[in-house]
C-alpha positions in Angstrom: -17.3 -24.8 -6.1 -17.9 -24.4 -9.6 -15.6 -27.0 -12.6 -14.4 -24.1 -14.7 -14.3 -26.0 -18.5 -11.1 -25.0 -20.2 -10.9 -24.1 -24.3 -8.7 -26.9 -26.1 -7.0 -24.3 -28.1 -5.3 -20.9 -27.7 -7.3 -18.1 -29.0 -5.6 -15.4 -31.0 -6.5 -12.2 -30.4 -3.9 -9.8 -31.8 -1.6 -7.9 -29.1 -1.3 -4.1 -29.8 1.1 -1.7 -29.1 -0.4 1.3 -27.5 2.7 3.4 -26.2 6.0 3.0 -25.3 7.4 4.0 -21.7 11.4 3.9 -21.7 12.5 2.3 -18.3 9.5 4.0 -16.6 7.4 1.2 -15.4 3.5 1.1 -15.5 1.2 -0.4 -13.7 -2.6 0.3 -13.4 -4.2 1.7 -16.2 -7.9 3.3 -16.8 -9.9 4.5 -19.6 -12.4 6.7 -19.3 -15.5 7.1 -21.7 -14.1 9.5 -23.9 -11.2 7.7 -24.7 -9.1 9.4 -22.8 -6.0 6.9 -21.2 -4.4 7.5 -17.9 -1.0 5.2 -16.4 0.2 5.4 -13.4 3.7 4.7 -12.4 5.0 3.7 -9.1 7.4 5.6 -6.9 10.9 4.3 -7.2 14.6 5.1 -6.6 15.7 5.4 -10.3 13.5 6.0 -13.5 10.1 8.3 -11.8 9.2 11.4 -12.3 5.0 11.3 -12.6 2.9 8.9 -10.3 0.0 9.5 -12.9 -0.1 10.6 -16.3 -2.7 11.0 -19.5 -1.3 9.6 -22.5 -1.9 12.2 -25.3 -0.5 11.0 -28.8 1.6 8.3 -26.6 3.4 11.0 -24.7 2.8 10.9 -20.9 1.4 14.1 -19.6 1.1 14.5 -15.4 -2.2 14.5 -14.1 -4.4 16.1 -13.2 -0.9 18.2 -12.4 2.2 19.1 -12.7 2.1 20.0 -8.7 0.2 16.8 -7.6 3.4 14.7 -9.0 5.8 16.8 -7.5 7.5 14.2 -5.1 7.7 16.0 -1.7 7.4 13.6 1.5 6.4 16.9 3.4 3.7 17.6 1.6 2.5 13.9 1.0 -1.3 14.3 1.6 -1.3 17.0 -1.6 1.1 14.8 -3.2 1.2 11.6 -4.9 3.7 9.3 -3.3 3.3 5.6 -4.8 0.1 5.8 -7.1 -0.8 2.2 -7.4 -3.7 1.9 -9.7 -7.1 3.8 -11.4 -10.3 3.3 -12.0 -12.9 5.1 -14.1 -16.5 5.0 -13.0 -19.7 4.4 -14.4 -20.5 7.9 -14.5 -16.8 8.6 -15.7 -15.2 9.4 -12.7 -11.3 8.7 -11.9 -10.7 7.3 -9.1 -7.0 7.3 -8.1 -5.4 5.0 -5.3 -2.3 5.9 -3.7 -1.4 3.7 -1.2 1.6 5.7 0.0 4.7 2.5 -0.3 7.7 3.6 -2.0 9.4 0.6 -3.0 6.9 -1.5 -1.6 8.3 -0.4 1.9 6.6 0.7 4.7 3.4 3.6 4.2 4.2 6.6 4.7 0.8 6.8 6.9 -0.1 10.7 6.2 -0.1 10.1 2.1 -2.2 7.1 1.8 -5.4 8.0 0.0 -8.0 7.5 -2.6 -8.9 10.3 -5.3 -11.9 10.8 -6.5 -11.4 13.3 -9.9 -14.0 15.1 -12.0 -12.8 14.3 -15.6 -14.9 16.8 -17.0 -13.3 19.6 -14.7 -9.9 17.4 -14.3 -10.1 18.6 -10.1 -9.5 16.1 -7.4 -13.8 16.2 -5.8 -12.6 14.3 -2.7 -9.9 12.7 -0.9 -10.3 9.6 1.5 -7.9 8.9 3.9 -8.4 6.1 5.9 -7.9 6.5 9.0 -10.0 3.9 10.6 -7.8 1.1 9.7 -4.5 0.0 10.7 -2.7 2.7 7.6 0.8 1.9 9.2 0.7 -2.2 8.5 -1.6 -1.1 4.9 -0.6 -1.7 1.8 -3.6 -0.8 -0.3 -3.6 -2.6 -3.7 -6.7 -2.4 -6.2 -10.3 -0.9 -6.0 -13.8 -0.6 -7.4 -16.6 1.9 -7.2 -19.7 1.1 -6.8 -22.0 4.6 -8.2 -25.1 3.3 -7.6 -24.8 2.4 -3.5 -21.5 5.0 -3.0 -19.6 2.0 -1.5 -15.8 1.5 -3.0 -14.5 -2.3 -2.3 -10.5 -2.6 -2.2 -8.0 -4.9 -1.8 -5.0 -5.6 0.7 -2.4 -7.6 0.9 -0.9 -6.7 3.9 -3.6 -6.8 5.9 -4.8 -9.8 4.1 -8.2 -8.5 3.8 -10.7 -6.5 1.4 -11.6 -3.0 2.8 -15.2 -1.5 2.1 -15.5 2.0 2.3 -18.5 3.9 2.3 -18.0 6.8 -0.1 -20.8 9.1 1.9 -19.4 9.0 5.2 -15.8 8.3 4.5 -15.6 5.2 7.0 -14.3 2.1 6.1 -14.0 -1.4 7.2 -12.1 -4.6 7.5 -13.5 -7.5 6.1 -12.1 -11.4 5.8 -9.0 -10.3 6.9 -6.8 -13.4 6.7 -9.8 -15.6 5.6 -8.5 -18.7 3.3 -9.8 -17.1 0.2 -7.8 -13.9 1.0 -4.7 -15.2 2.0 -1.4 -16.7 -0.2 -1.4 -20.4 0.1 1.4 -21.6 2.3 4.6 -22.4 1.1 3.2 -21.1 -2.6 6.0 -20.6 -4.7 5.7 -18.4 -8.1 7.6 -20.3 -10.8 7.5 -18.2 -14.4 9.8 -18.9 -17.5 11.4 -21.8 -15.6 12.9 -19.5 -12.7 11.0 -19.2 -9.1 10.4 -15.8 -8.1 12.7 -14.8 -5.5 15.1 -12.6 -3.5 18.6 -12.5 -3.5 18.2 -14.3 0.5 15.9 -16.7 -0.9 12.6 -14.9 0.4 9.7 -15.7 -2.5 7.4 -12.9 -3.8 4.5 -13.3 -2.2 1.1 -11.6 -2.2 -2.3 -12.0 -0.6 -5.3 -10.7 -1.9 -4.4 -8.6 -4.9 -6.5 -8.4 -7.8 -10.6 -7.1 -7.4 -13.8 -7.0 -10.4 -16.7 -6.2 -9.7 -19.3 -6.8 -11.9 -21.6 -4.1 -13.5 -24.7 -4.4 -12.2 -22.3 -4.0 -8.5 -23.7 -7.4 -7.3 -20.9 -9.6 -6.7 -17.3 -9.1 -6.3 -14.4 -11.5 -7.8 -10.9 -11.5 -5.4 -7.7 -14.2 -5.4 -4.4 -13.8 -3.7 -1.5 -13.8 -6.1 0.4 -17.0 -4.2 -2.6 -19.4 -4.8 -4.4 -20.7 -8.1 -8.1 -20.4 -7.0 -10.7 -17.7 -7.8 -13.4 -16.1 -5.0 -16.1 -14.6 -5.0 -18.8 -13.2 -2.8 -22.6 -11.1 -3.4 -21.8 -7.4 -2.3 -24.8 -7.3 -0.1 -22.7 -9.5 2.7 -20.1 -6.9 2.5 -22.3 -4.0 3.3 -24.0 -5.6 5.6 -22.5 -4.3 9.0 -24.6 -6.5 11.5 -23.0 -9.7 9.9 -20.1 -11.4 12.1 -16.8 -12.5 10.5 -17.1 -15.5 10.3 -21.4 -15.0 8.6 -19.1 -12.9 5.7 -16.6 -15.2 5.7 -19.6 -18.4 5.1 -21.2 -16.6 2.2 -17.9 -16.7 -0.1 -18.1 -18.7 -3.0 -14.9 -20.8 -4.4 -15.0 -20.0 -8.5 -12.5 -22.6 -9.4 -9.1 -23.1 -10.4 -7.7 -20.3 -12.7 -4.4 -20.8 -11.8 -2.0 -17.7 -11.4 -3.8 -14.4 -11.7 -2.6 -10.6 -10.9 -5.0 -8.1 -12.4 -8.7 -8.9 -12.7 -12.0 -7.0 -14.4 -15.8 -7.5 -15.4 -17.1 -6.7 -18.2 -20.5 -5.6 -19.3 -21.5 -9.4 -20.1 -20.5 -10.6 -17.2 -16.8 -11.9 -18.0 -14.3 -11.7 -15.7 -10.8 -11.2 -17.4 -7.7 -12.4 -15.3 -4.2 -11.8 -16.2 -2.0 -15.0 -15.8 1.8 -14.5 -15.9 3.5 -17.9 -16.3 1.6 -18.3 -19.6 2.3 -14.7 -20.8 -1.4 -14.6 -21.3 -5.1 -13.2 -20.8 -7.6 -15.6 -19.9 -11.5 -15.2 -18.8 -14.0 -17.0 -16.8 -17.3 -16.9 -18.7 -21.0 -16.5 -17.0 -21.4 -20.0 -17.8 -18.4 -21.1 -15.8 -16.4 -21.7 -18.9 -12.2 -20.8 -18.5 -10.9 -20.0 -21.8 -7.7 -17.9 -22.9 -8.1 -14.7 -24.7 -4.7 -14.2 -25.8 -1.2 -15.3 -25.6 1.6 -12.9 -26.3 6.1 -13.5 -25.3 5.7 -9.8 -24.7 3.1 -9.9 -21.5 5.4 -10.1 -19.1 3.3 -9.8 -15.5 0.2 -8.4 -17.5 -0.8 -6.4 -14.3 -3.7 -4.1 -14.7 -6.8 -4.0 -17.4 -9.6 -1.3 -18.3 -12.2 -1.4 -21.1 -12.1 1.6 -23.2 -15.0 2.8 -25.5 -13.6 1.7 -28.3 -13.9 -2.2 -27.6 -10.4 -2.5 -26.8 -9.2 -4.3 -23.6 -5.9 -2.2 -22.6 -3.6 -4.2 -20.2 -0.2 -3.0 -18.9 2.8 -5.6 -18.6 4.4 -5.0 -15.2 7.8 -7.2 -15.5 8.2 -7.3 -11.9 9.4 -10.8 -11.8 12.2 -9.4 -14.3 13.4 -6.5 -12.0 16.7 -6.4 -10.3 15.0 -7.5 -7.2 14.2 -11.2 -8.4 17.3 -11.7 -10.4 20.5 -11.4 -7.8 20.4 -7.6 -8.3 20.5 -8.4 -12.9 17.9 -6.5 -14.6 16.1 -8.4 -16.8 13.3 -6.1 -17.7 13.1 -6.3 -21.4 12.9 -2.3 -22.2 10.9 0.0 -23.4 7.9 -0.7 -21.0 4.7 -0.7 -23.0 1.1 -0.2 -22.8 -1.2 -2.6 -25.0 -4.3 -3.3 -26.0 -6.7 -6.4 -27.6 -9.9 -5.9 -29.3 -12.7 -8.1 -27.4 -14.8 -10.0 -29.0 -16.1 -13.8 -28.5 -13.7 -16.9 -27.6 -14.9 -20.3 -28.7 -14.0 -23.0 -26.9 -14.5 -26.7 -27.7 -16.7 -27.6 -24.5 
């Protein structure tokens, strides 16, 4: 286990607004290497209409079509049916995730898929499906690519596990499912702006492994649960290695350190690994040389969810609010409207180690 050292002082890094979304929330966000932005939005009863969208001069536009976010349960493997988050590759391809949960409910088992879209055609290249894990307990949450082997790592919750998938033959495994460092700590209660996050029957939000980075030379891959306050990590190699035993992966992961609450994670080019942390309405990072230090503090991220790097320098983040939903509050909506897309421009963060 590594002692993260923590910066004495706040840094402040200036919050920007990039677009404004009415009461249609966001949640995972990607930049490609163009610049171009895409936001996806998550099915719900009230307030959808696209599951993924470009941003063109802060309007959202459906993507890659109009058709593909046409809601049609009938039609759900042509169809988006929850598009939880994106992710733009090193050769600047997107990579869509829809893990098929309306309302965080049960899948709906035939639409649960990953993307793969040429953005230089904007066509869907490849769709995987699954189907050699349990897809009717799923709940597929965040991915990576990794170009250089053709192996895509993701995270579940449900299943309490991270999922490798080999991008060649489309088969995919099961991996630490319900190891320590994948599942919420017991009894782990989330506790943000003075209120705990719960149901109306007292049930507390809870999530297992949820946020993913992987850094960009594809060598080792960062993971947490939501409902605990310590980072993982493990070398890629024991995940692609098929002839190791559970409990061999499960030996070779490395405890970071304490980071406290985290949602969305991702790696940078130097080797930072940026974490979103909710009861401080704040970004933070953990440094190559172990050191913890915030990036920037802001009232207005509210469940800063999902980050991407564009070309530009510019760390774009989208604020969630899902502890402000109806859901959390005795059926009150708290959500504090227009939902927004931001960004920070990166750039070095003393600290006073």
């Amino acid at each position: 286990m590594t002692t993260l050292s923590t910066s004495a002082q706040t840094a402040g890094t200036p919050v920007l607004e990039v677009a404004e979304f009415g009461k249609h929330q966001p949640i995972g966000v990607a930049v490609s290497q163009q610049g171009r932005i895409f936001v996806t939005f998550p099915k719900t009863k009230t307030n959808y209409d696209y599951g993924l969208t470009e941003i063109v001069n802060g309007q959202r536009i459906p993507y890659p079509n109009a058709e593909w976010n046409q809601w049609d349960s009938l039609q759900a493997r042509t169809r988006f049916v929850s598009v939880q988050t994106v992710f733009v590759d090193q050769q600047d391809n997107l990579w869509v995730l829809d893990p098929a949960n309306p309302g965080d409910g049960a899948p709906l088992i035939a639409g649960i898929k990953l993307l793969k879209i040429n953005l230089k055609t904007n066509q869907v290249e490849r769709i995987y499906r699954f189907e050699d894990i349990p897809r009717e307990r799923s709940g597929l949450n965040d991915m990576r690519i990794d170009t250089r082997r053709q192996v895509a790592y993701l995270s579940d919750p449900k299943l309490a596990a991270i999922v490798v998938l080999d991008l060649q033959t489309g088969k995919s495994r099961l991996l630490l499912q319900g190891d320590k460092s994948t599942k919420a700590a017991p009894g782990f209660v989330l506790r943000i702006d003075g209120r705990e996050v719960k149901d109306e029957d007292g049930k507390a939000f809870s999530s297992n492994v949820n946020g993913i980075a992987l850094t960009h030379d594809f060598e080792l891959l960062y993971f947490r649960a939501i409902n605990q306050t310590k980072l993982y990590r493990i070398k890629t190699e024991y995940l692609r290695d098929a002839s190791l035993s559970a409990r061999q992966v499960a030996a070779k992961v490395e405890e970071v350190g304490e980071t406290g609450v985290s949602h969305g994670m991702l790696a940078d080019a130097a080797g930072n690994v940026y974490l979103t942390d909710s009861p401080n309405h704040a970004v933070r990072r953990v440094t190559p040389a172990g050191h913890f230090e915030t990036v920037a503090q802001d009232p207005r991220l509210h469940w800063p969810d999902t980050f991407s790097i564009g070309p530009d320098g510019y760390l774009y983040l989208t604020a969630a609010q899902i502890n402000l939903l109806p859901k959390w509050n005795n059926g009150q909506d708290r959500v504090q409207y227009p939902f927004r897309l931001y960004k920070m421009k990166l750039g070095a963060t003393k600290t006073t180690n």
